[in-house]
C-alpha positions in Angstrom: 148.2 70.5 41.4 144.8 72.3 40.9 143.5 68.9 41.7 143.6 69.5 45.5 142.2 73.2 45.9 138.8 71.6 43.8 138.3 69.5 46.1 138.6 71.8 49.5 136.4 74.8 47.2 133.8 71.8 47.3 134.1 71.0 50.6 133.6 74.8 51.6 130.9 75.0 49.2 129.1 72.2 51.0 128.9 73.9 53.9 127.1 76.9 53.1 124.1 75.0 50.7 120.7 76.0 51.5 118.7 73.7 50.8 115.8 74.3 49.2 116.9 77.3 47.5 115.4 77.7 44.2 112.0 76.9 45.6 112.4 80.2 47.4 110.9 83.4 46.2 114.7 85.4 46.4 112.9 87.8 48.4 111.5 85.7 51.4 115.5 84.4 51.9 116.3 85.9 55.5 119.6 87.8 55.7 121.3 85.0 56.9 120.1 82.7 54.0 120.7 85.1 50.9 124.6 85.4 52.3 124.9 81.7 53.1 123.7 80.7 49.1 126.2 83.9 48.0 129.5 81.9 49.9 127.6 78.7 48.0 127.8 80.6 44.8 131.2 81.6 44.9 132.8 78.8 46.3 131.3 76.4 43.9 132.5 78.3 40.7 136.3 78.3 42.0 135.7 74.4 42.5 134.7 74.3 39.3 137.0 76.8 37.7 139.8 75.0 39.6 138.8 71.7 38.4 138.6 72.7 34.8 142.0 74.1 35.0 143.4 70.8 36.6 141.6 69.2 33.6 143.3 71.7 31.3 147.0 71.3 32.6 147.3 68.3 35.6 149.1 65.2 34.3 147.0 62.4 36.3 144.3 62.6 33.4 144.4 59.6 31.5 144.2 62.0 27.9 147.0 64.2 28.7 150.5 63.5 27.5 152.3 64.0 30.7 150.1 60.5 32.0 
């Protein structure tokens, strides 16, 4: 069940990578750069968020009891 929304957090995140971001000085990002790696940010800790709570309560893990 939370399985599914990691996955398409990921996907989103993926689109909005900058690469080459942390060799960047934050202040030489342009506008358009600094917003992209913030939508980066954010998506990628739901994915990650979602995925530890599919981890947490999904059955289709091989330790949980429901499996």
């Amino acid at each position: 069940m939370y399985l599914g929304p990691a996955f398409l957090f990921a996907a989103f995140a993926s689109l909005f990578y900058v690469p080459g971001f942390l060799d960047q000085p934050l202040g030489m990002l342009t506008p358009r750069q600094l917003v992209s790696q913030l939508l980066f940010s954010v998506f990628a800790l739901i994915a990650l968020a979602a995925l530890a709570r599919s981890i947490e309560l999904d059955p289709v893990w091989p330790w949980r009891p429901g499996f």
